[in-house]
C-alpha positions as CSV (number, residue, x, y, z in Angstrom):
1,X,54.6,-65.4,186.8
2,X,58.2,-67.1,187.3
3,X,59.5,-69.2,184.7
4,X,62.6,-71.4,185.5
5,X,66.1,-71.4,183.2
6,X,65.6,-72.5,180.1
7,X,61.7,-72.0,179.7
8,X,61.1,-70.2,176.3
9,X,58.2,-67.9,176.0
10,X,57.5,-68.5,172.5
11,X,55.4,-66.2,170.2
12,X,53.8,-66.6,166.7
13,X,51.7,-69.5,164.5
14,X,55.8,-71.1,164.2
15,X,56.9,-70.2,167.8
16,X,59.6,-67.9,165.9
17,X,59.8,-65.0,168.5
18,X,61.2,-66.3,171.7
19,X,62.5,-65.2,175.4
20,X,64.6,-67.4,177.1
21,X,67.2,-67.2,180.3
22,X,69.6,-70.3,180.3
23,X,71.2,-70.1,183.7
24,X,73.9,-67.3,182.0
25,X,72.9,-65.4,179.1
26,X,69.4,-63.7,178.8
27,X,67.9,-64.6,174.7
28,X,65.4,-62.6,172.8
29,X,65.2,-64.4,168.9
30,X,63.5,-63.7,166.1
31,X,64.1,-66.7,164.3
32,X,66.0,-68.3,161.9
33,X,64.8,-67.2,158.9
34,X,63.0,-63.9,160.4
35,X,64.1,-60.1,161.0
36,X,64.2,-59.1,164.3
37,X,62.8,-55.6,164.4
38,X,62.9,-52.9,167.3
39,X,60.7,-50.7,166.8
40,X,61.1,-46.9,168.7
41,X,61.9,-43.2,167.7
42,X,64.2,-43.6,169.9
43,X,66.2,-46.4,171.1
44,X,68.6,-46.8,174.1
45,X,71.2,-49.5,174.8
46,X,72.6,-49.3,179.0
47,X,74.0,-51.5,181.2
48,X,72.8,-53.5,183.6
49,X,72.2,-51.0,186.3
50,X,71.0,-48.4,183.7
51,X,73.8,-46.1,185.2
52,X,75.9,-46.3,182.4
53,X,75.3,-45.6,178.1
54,X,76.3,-48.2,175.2
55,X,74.5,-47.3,172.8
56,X,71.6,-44.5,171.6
57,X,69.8,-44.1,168.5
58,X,67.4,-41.2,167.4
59,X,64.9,-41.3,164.5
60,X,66.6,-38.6,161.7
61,X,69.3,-38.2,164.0
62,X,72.9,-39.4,165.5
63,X,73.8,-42.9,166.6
64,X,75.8,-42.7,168.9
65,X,78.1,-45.7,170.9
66,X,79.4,-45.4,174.1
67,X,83.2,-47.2,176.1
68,X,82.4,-46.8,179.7
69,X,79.7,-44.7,179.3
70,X,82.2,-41.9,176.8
71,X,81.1,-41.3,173.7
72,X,83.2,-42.5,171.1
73,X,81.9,-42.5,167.6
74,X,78.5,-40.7,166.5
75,X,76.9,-40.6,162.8
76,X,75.8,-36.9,162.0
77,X,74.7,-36.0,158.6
78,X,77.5,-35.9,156.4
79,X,79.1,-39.4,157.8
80,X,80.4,-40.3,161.0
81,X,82.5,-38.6,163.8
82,X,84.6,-38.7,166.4
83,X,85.0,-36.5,169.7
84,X,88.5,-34.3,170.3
85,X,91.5,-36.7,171.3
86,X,89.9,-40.1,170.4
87,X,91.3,-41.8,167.6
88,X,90.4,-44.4,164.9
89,X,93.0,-47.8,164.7
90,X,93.4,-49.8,162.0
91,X,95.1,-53.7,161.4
92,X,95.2,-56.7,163.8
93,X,97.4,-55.0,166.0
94,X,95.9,-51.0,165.3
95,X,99.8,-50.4,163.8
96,X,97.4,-47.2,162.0
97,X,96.1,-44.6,164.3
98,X,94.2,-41.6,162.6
99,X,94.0,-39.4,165.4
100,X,92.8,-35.2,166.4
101,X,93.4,-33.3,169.5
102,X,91.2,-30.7,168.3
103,X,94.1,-28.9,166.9
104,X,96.1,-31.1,164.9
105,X,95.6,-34.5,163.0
106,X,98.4,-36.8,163.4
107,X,98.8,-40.3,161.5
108,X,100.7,-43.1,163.6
């Protein structure tokens, strides 16, 4: 089945679940007044061509997110952490830097 732009597939007694394409941007909603839950043990976020990671998620485990497919950040289970020589930036302009080269922790 082929649905044109702008043809919702709507779900539910209130039509609140909904798929749409609007020419641009691909929609899944849950509503105004709903959650929208994913569901999954395990949960993957990739681009377009599935070549690349943004974001993975693991049931009792790390969340990790992704810049051009480098892992950046990832929760583990005292908090949150960062990978040797990335750095965390703080203020409009990140004037604060907190960052480790797997040596040394330096504050700019």
């Amino acid at each position: 089945m082929l649905l044109g732009d702008n043809v919702r597939v709507k779900v539910g007694s209130g039509s609140d679940l909904q798929i749409y394409h609007n020419g641009t941007n691909s929609f899944l909603s849950g509503g105004n007044a709903h959650a929208l839950k994913i569901l999954s043990g395990n949960f993957r976020v990739r681009n377009a061509a599935d070549t690349e990671n943004i974001l993975n998620g693991v049931e009792n485990g790390a969340v990790e997110l992704y810049y051009d497919n480098s892992k950046k950040l990832e929760t583990d289970s005292i908090g949150v952490k960062l990978e040797d020589n990335n750095h965390v930036s703080f203020g409009t302009g990140s004037d604060f830097k907190i960052h480790f080269d797997g040596s040394h922790a330096y504050l700019d």
